[in-house]
C-alpha positions as CSV (number, residue, x, y, z in Angstrom):
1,X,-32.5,-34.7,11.8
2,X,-32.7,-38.5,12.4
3,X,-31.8,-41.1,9.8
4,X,-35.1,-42.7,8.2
5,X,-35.3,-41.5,4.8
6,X,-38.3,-40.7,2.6
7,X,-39.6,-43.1,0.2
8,X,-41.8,-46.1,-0.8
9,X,-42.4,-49.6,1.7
10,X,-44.9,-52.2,0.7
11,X,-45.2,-55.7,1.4
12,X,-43.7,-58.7,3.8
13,X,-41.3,-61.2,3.6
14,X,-37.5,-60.9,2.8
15,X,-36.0,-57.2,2.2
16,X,-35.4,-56.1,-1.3
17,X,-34.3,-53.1,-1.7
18,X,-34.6,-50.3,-4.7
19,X,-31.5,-47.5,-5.1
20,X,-32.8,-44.9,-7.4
21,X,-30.1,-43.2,-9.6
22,X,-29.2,-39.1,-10.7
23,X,-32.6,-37.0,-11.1
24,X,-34.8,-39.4,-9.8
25,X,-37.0,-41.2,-6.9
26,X,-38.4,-43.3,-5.3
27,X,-41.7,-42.8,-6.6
28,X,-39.6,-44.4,-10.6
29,X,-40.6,-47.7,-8.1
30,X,-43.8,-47.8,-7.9
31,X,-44.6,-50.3,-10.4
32,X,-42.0,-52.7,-8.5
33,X,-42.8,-51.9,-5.2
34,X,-46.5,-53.1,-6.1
35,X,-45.4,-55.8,-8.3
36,X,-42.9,-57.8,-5.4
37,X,-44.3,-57.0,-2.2
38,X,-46.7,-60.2,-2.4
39,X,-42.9,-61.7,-1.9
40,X,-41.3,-59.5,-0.4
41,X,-40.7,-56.3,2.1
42,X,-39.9,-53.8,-0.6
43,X,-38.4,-50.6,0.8
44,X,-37.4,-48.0,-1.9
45,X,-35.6,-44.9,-0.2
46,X,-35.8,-41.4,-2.1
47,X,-31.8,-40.6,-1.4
48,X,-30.7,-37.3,0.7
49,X,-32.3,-34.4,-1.1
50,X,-34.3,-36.6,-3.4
51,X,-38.4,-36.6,-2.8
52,X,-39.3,-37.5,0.6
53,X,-36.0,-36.8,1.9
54,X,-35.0,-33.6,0.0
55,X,-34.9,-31.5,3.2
56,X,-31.5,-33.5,4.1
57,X,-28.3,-32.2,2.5
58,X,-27.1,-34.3,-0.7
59,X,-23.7,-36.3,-0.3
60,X,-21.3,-35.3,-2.9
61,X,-19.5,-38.5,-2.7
62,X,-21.4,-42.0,-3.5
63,X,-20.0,-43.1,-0.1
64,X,-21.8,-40.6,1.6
65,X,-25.1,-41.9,-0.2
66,X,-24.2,-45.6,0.5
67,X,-23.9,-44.6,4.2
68,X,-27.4,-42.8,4.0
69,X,-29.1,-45.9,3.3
70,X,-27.3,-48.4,5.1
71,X,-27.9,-46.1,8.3
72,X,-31.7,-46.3,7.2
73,X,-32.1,-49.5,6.9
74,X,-30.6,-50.2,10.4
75,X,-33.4,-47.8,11.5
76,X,-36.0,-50.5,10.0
77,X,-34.2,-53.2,11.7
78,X,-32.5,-55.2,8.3
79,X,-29.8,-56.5,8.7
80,X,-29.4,-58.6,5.4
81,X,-31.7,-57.4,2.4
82,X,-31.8,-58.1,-1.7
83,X,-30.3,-54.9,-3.4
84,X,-31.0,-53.7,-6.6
85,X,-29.3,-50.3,-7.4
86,X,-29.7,-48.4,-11.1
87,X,-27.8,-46.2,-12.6
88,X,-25.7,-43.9,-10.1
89,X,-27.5,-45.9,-7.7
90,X,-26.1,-49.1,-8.9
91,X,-22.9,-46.9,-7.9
92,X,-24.1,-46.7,-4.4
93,X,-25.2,-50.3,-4.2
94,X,-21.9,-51.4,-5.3
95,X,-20.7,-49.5,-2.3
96,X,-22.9,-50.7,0.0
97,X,-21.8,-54.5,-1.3
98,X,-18.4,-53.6,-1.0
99,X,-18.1,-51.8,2.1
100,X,-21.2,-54.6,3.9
101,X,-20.7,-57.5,2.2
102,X,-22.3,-59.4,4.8
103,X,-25.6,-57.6,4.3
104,X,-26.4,-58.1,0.7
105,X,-28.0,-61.2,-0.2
106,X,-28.4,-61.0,-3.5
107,X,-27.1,-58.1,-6.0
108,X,-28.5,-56.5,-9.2
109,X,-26.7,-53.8,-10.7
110,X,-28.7,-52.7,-13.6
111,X,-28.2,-49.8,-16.0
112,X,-24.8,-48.9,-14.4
113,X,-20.8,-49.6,-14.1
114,X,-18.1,-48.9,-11.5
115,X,-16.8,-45.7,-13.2
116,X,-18.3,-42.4,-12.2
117,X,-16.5,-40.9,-14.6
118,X,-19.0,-42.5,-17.7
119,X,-16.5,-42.6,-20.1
120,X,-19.5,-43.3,-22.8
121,X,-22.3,-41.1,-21.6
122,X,-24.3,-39.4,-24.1
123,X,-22.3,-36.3,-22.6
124,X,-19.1,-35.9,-20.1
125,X,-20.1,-35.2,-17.0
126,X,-18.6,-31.9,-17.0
127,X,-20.6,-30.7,-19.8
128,X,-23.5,-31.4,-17.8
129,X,-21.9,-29.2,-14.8
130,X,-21.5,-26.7,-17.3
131,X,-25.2,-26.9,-18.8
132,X,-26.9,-27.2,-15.3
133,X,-25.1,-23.8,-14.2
134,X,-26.2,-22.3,-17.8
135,X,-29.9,-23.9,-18.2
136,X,-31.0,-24.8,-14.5
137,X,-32.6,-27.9,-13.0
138,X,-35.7,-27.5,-14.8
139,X,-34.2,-27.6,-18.4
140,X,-31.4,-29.7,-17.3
141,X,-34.1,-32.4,-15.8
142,X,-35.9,-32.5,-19.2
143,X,-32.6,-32.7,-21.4
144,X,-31.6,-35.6,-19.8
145,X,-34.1,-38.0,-18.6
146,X,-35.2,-37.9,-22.5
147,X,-32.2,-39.8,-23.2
148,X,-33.1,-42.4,-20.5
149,X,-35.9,-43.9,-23.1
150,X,-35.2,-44.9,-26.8
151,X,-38.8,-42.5,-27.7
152,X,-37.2,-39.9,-25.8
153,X,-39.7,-37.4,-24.4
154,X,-43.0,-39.0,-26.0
155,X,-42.0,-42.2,-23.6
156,X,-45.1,-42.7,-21.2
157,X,-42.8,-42.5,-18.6
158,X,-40.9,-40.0,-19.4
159,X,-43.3,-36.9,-17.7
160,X,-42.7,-38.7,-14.3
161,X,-38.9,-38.6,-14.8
162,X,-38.9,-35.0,-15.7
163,X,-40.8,-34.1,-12.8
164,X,-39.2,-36.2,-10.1
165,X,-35.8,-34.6,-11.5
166,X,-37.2,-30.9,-12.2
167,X,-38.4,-31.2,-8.4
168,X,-34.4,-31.4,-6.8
169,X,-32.7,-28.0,-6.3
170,X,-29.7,-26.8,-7.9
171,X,-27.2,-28.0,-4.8
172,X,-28.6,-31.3,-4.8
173,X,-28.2,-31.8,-8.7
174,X,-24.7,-30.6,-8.7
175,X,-23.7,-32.6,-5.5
176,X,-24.8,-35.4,-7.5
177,X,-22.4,-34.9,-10.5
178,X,-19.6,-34.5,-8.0
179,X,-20.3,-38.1,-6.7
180,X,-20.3,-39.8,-9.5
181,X,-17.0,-38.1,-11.4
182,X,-15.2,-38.6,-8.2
183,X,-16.4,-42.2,-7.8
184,X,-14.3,-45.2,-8.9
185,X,-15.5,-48.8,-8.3
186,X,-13.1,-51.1,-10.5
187,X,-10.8,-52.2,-7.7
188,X,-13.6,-53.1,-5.4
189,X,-15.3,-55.4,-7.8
190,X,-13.5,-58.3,-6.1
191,X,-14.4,-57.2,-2.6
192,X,-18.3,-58.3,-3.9
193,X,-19.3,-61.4,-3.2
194,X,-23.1,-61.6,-3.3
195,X,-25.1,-63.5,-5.9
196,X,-24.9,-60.7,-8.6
197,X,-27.5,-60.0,-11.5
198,X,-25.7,-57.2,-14.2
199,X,-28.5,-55.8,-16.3
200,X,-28.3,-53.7,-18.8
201,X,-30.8,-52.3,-22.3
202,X,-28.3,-52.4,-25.4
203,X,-29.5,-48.9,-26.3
204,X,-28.1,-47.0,-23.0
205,X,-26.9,-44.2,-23.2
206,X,-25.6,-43.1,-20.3
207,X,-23.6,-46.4,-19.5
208,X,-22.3,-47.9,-23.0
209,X,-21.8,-51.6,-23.0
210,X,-17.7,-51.4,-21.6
211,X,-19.4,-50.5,-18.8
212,X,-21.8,-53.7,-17.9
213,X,-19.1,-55.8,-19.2
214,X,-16.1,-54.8,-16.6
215,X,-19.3,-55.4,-13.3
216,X,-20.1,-59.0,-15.6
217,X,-16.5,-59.8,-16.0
218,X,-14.6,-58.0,-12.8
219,X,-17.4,-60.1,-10.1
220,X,-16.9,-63.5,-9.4
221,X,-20.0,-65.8,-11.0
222,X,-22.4,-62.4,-11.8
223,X,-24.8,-63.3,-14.7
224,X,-25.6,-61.0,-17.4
225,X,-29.1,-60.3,-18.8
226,X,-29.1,-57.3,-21.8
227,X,-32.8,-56.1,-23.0
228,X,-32.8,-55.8,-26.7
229,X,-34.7,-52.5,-27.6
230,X,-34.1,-51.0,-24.6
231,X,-32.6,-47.4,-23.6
232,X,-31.6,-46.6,-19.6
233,X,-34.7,-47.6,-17.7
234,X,-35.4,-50.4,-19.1
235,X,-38.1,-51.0,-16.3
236,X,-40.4,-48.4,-18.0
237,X,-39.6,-49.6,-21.1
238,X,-40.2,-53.3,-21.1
239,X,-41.7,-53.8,-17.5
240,X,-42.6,-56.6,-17.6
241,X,-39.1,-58.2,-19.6
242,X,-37.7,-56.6,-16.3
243,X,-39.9,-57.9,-13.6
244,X,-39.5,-61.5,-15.1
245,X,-35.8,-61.0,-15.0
246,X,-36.0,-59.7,-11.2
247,X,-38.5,-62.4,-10.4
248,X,-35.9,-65.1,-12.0
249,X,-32.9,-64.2,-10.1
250,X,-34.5,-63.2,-6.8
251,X,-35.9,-67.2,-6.8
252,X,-39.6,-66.1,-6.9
């Protein structure tokens, strides 16, 4: 099994890259991959056991995902890239700034924080062990990419949520929780030292605003931007609030 993982690539120009989060894909991109690749080379990899790549084994630590797509990217031949993580994947592109800080040009970590733990998620993380194992992936899927959107399931983009996250087995989805509750960031915070973009909708509620505030506050220079009106994916909800935003940072 080589190293290239599934996903979406579109365009030319400088690398920007797209980390999807917990129960999702690469395919949550597609409005952004077709939106910036007139600027730039947009690459958005479907993580180990996610989409395209969900015939290799899911990490259970956010290192082990950070490693993924660092070793996928040097199998495209970037060396420096843009990176733009959400949710549990802004967890992973924290990592990948940490751990390569020489590679990331410029840094947005949006809808996310640097602890796994979530202290103000809608539901502890081991609740969500607990209803995975009791309800499945399907049921589990639905339950919580509704609380992604601030109209819950009758969001437009909620159907594509469910199914990306109805579509990962039961290993991958738990492998995932293990990640992120063993996962702390805080102490690396300083370690990043890329141009950073913190974005956040004030109605999220998997990461509540303490969260946002310790990446604003704990990295040197980061900017803040927070999307009134907005739940967790805030680029579903207000897409084109969040494509000015990206454009804006990103200098295009």
């Amino acid at each position: 099994m080589g190293t290239r993982l599934g996903g979406l690539r579109a365009g030319a120009g400088p690398p920007l890259v797209l980390v999807h989060g917990y129960l999702g894909g690469a395919a949550m991109w597609e409005r952004e991959v077709a939106r910036f690749a007139g600027a730039f080379d947009v690459i958005a990899p479907d993580l180990p056991g996610y989409g395209g790549s969900a015939d290799r084994p899911a990490p259970d630590r956010i290192g082990g995902y950070a490693a993924a797509v660092l070793a996928h990217l040097d199998t495209l031949g970037l060396d420096r890239f843009h990176l733009l993580g959400h949710s549990m994947g802004g967890m992973i592109a924290q990592e990948m700034a940490a751990t390569a800080p020489g590679r990331v040009d410029r840094l947005v970590l949006y809808g996310t924080g640097p602890r796994g733990v979530l202290p103000d998620r809608f539901e502890p993380i081991q609740t969500s062990r607990q209803r995975l194992k009791a309800d499945g992936v399907a049921a589990t899927a639905r339950r919580i990419a509704a609380t992604w959107f601030r109209d819950g399931e009758k969001a437009p983009a909620f159907a594509l949520c469910e199914r990306l996250g109805q579509a990962i087995s039961l290993e991958t989805a738990r492998a995932g929780l293990d990640a992120m509750e063993a996962w702390d960031g805080r102490e690396a915070l300083g370690r990043i030292g890329a141009p950073t973009l913190v974005l956040w909708g004030d109605r999220d509620r998997s990461y509540g605003w303490p969260q946002p505030e310790a990446l604003w506050r704990g990295i040197g220079g980061a900017s803040l931007a927070v999307v009134p009106g907005c739940a967790h994916n805030v680029h579903q909800e207000k897409p084109e609030i969040f494509a000015t935003l990206l454009a804006d940072f990103l200098g295009t």
